[in-house]
C-alpha positions, 0 to 999 in steps of 0.5 A: 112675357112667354118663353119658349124652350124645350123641356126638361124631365123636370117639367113632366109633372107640370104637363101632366097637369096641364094636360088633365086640367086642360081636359077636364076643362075643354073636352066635356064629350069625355066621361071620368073612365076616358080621361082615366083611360087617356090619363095613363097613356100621357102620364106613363108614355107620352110624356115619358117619349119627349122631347116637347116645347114648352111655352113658359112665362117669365118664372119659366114655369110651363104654361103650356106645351106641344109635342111635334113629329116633323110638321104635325103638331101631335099635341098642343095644351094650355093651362086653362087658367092661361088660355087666350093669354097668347100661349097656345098661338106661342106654341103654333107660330114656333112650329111654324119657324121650325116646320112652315107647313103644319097638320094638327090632329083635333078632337070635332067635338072640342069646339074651341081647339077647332076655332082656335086652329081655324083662326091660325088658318089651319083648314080641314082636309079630312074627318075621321070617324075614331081617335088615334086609340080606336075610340069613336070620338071624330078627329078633324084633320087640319093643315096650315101652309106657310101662306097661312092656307 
């Protein structure tokens, strides 16, 4: 069973965990000094600048989360030990309930976040050359309408 709720200042060290383990698991394009330049910036703002949706199982421990700014979903991470278990689409339809129509920020080089998105019937509308931190890593730009296009 997966729960979504929103969280609590108590679950902050559970993101952080999730969010690292789901890097070091799916963004190989990154070396050791990005995700530790990354790193700080989720662990000491992000995180900190709340509130997020977590997707919980049934002992209401966080699994996986998303962090939203009206309909772009600005961050999405599951555990990798929990990925294809129906965490990550939990986390997608809620914000579809919320929102209808979304956009999603992902990195062009994290192939399975793309397909991921792409099976939810997000589109690509856009490429951008660097990330949101100036960083030559390309950001794909997607967006979802409630038809599913």
């Amino acid at each position: 069973m997966i729960t979504i709720r929103p969280s609590r200042p108590a679950d902050v060290p559970a993101m952080f965990t999730i969010w690292l383990d789901a890097v070091a698991a799916t963004h190989s394009f990154l070396f050791e000094d990005d995700i530790a330049f990354y790193a700080v910036q989720v662990r000491d703002h992000y995180l900190s600048s709340g509130p997020f949706w977590i997707a919980a199982g049934p002992d209401d421990e966080p699994r996986g989360f998303m962090g939203m700014t009206g309909s772009k979903i600005d961050a999405l991470f599951v555990h990798p030990s929990e990925h294809g278990k129906g965490f990550g689409r939990a986390l997608v339809e809620h914000a579809v309930s919320l929102e209808g129509d979304l956009t999603v920020d992902v990195n062009e080089q994290n192939e399975g976040a793309c397909l991921f998105y792409e099976r939810l019937g997000f589109l690509r509308v856009g490429p951008s050359p660097l990330d949101d931190s100036g960083k030559p890593f390309p950001i794909l730009h997607l967006a979802r309408g409630t038809d599913g296009n």
